[in-house]
C-alpha positions in Angstrom: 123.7 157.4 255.2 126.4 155.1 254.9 125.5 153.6 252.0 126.7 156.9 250.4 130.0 157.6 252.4 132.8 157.2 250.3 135.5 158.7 252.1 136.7 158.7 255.4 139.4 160.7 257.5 140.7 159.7 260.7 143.0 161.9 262.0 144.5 160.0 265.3 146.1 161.1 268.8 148.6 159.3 269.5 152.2 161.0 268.5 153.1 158.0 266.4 149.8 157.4 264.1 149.6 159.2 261.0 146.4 160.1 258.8 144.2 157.3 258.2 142.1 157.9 254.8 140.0 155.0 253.7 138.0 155.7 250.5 135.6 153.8 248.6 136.7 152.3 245.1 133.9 150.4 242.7 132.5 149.2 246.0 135.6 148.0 247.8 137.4 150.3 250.5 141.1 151.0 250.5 143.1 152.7 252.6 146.2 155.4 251.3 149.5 153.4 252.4 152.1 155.7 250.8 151.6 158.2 248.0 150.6 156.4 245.2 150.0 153.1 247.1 146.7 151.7 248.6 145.6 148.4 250.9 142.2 146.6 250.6 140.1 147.1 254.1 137.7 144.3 255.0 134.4 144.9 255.0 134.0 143.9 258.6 136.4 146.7 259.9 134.4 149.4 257.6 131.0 148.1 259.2 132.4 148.0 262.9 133.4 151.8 262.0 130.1 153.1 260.8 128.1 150.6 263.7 130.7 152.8 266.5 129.7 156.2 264.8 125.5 155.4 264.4 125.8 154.6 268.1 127.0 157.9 269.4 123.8 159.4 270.7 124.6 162.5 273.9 123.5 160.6 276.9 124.8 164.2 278.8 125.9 168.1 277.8 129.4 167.9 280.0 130.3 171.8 279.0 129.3 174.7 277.0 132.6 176.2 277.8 135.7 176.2 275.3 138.3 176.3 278.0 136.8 172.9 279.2 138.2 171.2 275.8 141.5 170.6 276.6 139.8 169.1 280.1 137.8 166.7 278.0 140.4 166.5 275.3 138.4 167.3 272.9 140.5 170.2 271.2 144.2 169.2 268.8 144.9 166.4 271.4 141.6 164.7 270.6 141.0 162.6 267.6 139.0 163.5 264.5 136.4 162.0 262.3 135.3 163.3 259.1 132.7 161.6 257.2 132.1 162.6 253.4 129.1 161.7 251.7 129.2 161.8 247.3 132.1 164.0 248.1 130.5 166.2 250.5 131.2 166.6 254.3 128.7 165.4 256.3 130.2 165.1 259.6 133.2 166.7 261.2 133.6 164.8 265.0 136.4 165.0 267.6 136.6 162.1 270.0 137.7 163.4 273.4 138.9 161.2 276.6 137.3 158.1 277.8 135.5 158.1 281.2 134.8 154.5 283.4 132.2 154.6 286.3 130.8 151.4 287.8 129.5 148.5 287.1 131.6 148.7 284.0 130.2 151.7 282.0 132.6 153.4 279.2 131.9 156.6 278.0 133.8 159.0 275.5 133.1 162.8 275.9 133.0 164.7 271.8 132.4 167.6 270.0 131.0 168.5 266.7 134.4 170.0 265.2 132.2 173.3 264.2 130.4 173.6 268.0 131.7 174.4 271.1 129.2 172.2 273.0 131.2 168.7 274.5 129.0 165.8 275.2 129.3 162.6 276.8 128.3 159.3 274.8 128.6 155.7 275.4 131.2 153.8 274.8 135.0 153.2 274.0 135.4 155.2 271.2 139.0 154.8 271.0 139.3 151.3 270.5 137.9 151.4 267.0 138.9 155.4 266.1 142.3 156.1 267.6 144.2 153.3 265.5 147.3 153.3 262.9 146.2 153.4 259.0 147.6 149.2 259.3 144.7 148.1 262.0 142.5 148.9 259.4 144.2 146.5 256.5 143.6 142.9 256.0 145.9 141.7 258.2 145.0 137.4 258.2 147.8 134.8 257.3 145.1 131.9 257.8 141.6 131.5 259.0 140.2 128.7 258.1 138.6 125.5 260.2 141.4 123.3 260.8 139.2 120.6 261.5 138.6 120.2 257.7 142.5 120.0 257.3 143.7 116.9 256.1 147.6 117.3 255.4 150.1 120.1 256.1 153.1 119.9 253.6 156.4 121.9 255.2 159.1 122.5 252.8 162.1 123.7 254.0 165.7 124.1 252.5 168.2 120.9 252.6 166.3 117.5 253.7 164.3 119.1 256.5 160.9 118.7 254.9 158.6 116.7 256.5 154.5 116.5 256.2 151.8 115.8 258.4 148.6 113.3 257.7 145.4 112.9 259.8 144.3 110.1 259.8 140.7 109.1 261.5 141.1 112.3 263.1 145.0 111.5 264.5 147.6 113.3 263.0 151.1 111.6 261.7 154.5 112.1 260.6 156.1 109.5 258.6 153.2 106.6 260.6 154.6 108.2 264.1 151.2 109.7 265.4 152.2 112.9 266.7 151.3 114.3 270.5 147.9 115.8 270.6 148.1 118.0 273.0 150.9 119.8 270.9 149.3 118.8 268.0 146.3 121.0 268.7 147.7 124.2 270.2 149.8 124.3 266.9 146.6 124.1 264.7 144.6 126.4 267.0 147.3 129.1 266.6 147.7 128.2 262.8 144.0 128.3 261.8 143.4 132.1 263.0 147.0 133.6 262.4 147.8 137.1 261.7 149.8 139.9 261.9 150.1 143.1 261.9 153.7 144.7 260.4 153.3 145.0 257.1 156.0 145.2 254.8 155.5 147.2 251.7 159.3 148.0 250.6 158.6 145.2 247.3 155.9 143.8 245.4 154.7 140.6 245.3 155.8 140.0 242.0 159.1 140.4 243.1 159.5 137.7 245.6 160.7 134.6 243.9 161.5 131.4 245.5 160.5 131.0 249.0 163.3 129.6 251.4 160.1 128.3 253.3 156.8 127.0 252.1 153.8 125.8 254.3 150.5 123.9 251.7 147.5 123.1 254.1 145.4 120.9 252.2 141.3 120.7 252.5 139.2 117.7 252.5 137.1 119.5 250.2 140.2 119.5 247.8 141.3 123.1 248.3 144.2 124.4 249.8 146.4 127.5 251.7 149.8 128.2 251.5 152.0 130.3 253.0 155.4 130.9 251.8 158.9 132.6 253.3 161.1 134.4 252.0 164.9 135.2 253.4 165.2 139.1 252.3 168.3 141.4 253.9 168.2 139.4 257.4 164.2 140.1 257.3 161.7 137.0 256.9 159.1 138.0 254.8 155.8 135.9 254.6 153.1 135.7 252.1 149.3 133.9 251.7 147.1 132.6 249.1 144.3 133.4 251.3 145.4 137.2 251.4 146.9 137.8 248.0 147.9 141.7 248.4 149.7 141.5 251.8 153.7 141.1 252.8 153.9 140.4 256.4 157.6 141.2 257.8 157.8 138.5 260.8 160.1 138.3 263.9 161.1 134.8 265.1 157.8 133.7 266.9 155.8 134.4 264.1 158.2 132.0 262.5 157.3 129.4 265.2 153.9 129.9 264.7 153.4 128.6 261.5 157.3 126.9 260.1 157.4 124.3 262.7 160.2 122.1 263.3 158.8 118.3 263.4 159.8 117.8 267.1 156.9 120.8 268.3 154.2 118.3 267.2 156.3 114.8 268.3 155.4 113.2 271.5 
């Protein structure tokens, strides 16, 4: 019953992905990011899980033999799943390898942890289970319709600033209409941005100025901004529209959103 599962385990298997342990909170999930440190989860990534694990149905018993586990992967290299329910284990699951047979058909063999049966089950299991605790945070700079954007204000250090105006659906800087072509791949990009290296060294609170600032204005009067911050050779970014997250960016991520004025120029 997912309405009643409250915690979650994911023990992955690959060498570099630690525990993943999401747990319910007055309705929200979190997920454990350090010892006394936890990251809101999107309610879409906590659905997608529970849609993966009501779909695994045995389409075929591949073995009832425990030497075949390590064939199947479904022993220590596999990874496991446990589900608890109002504090109580309900399900205890390893996820074995993946198998592809023609026309494009994906299945994962498993095995109740407590069972020495291995099945085979539809699907790519791994792509949702076998992740790092960060695939699981909310890990959006912007979405938003950038069709709806009127003005993006870029304040930089010095007299670099510049901002850009649509007008009847053209975009300008300082009246030089700006190329479209350009124009739009930079929005595209901009409008569905994320990332996912976190940077959770600091608190919010303890950012101050930003060396770099990025407002996006609505024409419903709202507004996103996104804001840089020069921190021990790191740029570190921040967004209105994802209040708890630091994201530590390399130089293209840079690109992507604090534009130079000649990106966008004809």
């Amino acid at each position: 019953d997912t309405s009643k599962v409250d915690e979650i385990y994911l023990y992955p298997k690959a060498e570099n992905y630690n525990e993943v342990y999401l747990k319910k909170i007055n309705d929200e999930w979190k997920v454990k990011i350090g010892e006394d440190k936890s990251a809101e989860v999107p309610n879409s990534k906590i659905k997608n899980l529970f849609a993966q694990l009501l779909t695994i149905k045995p389409k075929r018993l591949a073995s009832r033999d425990e030497l075949k586990w390590k064939d199947y992967q479904v022993d220590s290299t596999g990874t496991r799943v446990k589900i608890f329910e109002d504090g109580e284990q309900t399900l205890d699951i390893v996820l074995g390898r993946f198998s592809f047979q023609q026309p494009r058909s994906m299945s994962t063999f498993v095995r109740l942890a407590e069972d020495t049966d291995v099945y085979e089950v539809d699907g790519f299991l791994d792509m949702t289970f076998n992740q790092s605790l960060n695939s699981f945070r909310n890990n959006s700079i912007v979405s938003d319709n950038k069709n709806n954007w009127q003005s993006l204000t870029f304040i930089y250090p010095a007299d670099s600033s510049f901002r850009m105006e649509k007008r009847e659906n053209k975009w300008f800087i300082n009246n030089i209409e700006t190329d479209s072509t350009k124009t739009e791949q930079f929005l595209n990009k901009l409008s569905r941005l994320s990332h996912q290296n976190f940077y959770d060294s600091i608190n919010k609170d303890q950012l101050l100025t930003p060396t770099y600032s990025l407002k996006i204005d609505n024409s419903d009067t709202s507004s996103i901004t996104v804001n840089g911050y020069k921190l021990n050779n790191k740029l570190l970014k921040t967004s209105s529209q994802n209040h708890e997250s630091i994201f530590e960016s390399d130089n293209n991520l840079k690109q992507n959103i604090f534009i130079n004025s000649e990106k966008v120029l004809k």
